[in-house]
N, C-alpha and C positions, 0 to 999 in steps of 0.2 A: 907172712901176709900174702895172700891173694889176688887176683886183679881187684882193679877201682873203678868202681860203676860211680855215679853220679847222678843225682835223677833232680829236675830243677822242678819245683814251687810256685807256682804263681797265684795271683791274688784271685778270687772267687772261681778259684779249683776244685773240681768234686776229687776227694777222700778217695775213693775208688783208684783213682789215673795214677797216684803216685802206689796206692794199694799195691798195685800188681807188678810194680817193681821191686817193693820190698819186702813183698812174700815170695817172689822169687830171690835175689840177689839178697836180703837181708834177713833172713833166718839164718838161722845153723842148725845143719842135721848132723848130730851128733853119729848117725848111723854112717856116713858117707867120711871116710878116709880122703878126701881132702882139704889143700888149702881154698878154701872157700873165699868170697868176693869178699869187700872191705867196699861198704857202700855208705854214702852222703846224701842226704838230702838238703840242696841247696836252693836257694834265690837268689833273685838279681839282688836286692841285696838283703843284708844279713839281718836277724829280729823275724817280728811276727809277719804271718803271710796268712788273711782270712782265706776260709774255705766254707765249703757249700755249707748249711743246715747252722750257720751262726758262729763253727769253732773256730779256732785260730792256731796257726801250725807255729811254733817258733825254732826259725834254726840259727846255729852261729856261722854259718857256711856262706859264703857266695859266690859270684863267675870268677874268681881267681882258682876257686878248687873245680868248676867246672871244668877252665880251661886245665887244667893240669891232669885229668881224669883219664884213666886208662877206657873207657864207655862213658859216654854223654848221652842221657837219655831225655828225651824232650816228651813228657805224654802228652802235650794238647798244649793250644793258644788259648787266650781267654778271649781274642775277638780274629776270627779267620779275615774281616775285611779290613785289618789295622795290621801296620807293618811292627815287627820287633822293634826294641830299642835297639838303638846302634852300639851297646854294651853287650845286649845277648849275643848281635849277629857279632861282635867282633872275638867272643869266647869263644863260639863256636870253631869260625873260622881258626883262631888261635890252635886249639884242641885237632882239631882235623888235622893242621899242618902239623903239630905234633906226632902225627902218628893216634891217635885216638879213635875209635869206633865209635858213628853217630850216629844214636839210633832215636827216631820219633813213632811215637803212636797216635792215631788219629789225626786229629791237626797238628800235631806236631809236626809235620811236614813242610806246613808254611815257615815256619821259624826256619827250617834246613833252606827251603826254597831261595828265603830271603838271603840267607847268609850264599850263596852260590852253591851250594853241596851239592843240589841238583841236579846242574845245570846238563845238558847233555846224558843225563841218569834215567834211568826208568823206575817210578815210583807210585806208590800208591797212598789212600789216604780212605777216610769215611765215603762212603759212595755218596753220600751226601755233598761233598765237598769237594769231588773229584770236578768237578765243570769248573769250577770258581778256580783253581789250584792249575788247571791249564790254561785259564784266561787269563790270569796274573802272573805264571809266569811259562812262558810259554818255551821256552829250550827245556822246560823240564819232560820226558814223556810219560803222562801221568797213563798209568792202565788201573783202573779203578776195580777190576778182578781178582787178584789175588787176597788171600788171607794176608801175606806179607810178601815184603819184596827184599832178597837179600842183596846188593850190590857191593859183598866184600866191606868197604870201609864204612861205611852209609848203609843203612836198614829199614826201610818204611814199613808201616802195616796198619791195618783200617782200623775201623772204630774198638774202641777202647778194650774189649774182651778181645779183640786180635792180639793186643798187644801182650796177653800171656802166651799167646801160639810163639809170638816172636820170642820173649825171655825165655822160653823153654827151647825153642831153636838156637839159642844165642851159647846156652847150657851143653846143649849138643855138642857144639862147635868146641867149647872150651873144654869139656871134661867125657863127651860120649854119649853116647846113645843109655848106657846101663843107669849114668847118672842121672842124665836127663827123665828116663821113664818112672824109676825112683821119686823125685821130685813131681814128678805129673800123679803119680800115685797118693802122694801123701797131702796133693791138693785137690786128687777125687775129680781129675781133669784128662783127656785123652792126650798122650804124648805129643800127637801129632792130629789134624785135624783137616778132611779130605777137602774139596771143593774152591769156589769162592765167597764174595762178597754177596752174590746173586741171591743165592737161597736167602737171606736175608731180609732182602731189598723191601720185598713186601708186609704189609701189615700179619703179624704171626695171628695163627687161626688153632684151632683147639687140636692135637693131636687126631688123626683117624683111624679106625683100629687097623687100620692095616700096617700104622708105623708099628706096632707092637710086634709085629710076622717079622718084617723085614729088621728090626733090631736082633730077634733071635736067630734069622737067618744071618748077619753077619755076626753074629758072636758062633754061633757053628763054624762059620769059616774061618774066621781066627783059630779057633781051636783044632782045625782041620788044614792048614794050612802046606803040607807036607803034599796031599793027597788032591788029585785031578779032579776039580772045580769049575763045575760048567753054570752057566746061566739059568740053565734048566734044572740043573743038581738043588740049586736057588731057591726056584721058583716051588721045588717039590716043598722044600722044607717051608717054606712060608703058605705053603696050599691055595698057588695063584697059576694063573697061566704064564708063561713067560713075556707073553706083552703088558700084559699090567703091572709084572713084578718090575720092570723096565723102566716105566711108568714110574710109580711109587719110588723106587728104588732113588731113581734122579729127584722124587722131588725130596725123598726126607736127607739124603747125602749130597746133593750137588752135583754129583758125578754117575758115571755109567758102573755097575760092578767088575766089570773087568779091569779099568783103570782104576778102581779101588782095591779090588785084590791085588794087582801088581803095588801098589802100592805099601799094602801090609806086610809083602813079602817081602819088600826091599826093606821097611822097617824092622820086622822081624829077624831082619839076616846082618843087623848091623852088631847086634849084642854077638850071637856066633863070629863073627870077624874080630869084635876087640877081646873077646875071652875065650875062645879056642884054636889049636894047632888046623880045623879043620881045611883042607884044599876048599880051594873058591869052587871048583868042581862038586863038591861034598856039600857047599854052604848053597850054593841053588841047590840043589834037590831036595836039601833039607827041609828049602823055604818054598817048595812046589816048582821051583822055572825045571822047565823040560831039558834047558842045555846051560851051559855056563858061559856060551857068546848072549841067548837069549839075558839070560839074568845080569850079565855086564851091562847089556847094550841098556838093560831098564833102568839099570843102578846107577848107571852115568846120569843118563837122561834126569833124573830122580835129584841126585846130590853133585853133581855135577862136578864129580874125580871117579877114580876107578876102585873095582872094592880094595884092589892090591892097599892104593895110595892111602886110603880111608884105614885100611887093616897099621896101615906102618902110622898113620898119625895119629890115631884112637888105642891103639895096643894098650889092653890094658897089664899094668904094672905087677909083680909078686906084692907089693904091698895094698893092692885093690885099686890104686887112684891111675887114672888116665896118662898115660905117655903121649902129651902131644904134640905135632911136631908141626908144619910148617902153613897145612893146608885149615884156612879158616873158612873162609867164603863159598857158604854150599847155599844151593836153592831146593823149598816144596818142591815135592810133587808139581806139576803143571795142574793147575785148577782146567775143569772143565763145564 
């Protein structure tokens, strides 16, 4: 049996929020050589729980297999200006002190707020929500920026499509970078996902044709990834000058392309770390960094261990599944 997720139910839920926990954590891929999650979908309490479009979810579970759950995952409140029961927040807390990993999506974060998990934490939520979530509770420090926020025991992350950035993070953590992309593969989704909240914020407007340059110019650099990559190198392939492609660039990814190619490359250099003998000398240049303090110094920054630590806790196994060992708690990329 595999770890225990948990993901709670509540009453005029959209379909979607609990979705994305159990396409991730509740499928089986029969391709992937391990022991895989063992996940519950639970409520406060046990029977039918409506949800959006009229259906009715029924489970036999409730906050007793919360509190007992090796992952408590909270995707959303049903009202951000209304406190939890005093049954959630007391699961929660229970779980936490257990040892449990608690993660929310969206709103979910008020339900962690209430219960204290916050408190003194840095966390995020829907930008939406993020004003409301510092005026209620205010030891929490909310940064309404990132895609997710990993704080080791506690996990925030914005509105509702963040929160497969984060199970697919959380995947990482337990089984690897090879499994994790695997998984992001067969749900047609990018492993990891650059920027923040921001490029969002606003009302979405029709593609421009210059997003179509700048996508084929970073799938060139993906596939060039080895080889010295300049701004200008960029801008050739997308047939822009390099101030516009700058331009565009920040608005369709969020980020500058430099801290996005460092960032592919520290991605790209995590499968060579759990599946080959290669020297970490070997594994930057593989992945384009000019030296191998340069590519430590990114990869910390990045996952926040060293590639060595990350190489002894992701190693992958002669039987294919992941050796993990002590280190769980990594962070995104820094959004910019």
């Amino acid at each position: 049996m595999g770890p225990t997720v948990s993901v709670l139910a509540y009453e005029g839920m959209s379909a979607f929020e609990t979705g994305i926990v159990t396409e991730v954590f509740g499928l089986r891929w029969p391709e992937l050589d391990v022991d895989w999650y063992e996940l519950t979908i639970c409520a406060e309490r046990p029977g039918a729980v409506r949800v959006v479009g009229g259906a009715t979810l029924s489970t036999p579970h409730g906050l007793d297999v919360v509190a007992r759950a090796g992952t408590v995952v909270i995707p959303s409140v049903s009202d951000v200006t209304a406190e939890p029961t005093p049954e959630l927040v007391a699961a929660l807390r229970l779980a936490h002190q257990r040892g449990a990993r608690i993660v929310s999506i969206c709103s979910g974060a008020f339900a962690l707020a209430a219960a204290g998990l916050l408190d003194g934490r840095r966390a995020t939520t829907h930008w939406r929500y993020a004003d409301l979530l510092r005026r209620r509770y205010p030891r929490v420090e909310v940064d309404p920026n990132p895609l997710y926020i990993d704080d080791r025991d506690v996990l925030t992350s914005a509105g509702c499509a963040a929160g497969l950035d984060l199970c697919l993070h959380i995947v990482r953590q337990d089984f690897g970078a090879a499994v994790a992309n695997a998984i992001a593969r067969r749900l047609v989704v990018p492993p990891h996902r650059d920027g923040g909240q921001a490029q969002y914020v606003e009302a979405a407007v029709a593609p421009a044709p210059e997003d179509g340059r700048i996508a084929e110019s970073m799938t060139w650099a993906v596939q060039h990834l080895a080889e010295p990559i300049t701004v200008a190198a960029l801008a050739r392939r997308a047939a822009m000058s390099a101030r516009s492609y700058l331009r565009h660039f920040a608005r369709c990814a969020g980020t500058s392309p430099i801290r996005w190619l460092i960032a592919q490359r520290v991605q790209a250099s995590l499968g060579l770390l759990e599946t080959t003998d290669a020297s970490i000398d070997e594994v930057a240049r593989a992945v384009g960094f000019d030296t191998a303090v340069t590519y430590r110094h990114h990869f910390t920054k990045a996952m926040r261990t060293s590639p060595s630590a990350y190489r002894r806790t992701f190693r992958v196994s002669d039987r294919g599944g992941a050796v993990r060992g002590g280190v769980r708690g990594t962070s995104p990329p820094s959004p910019t």
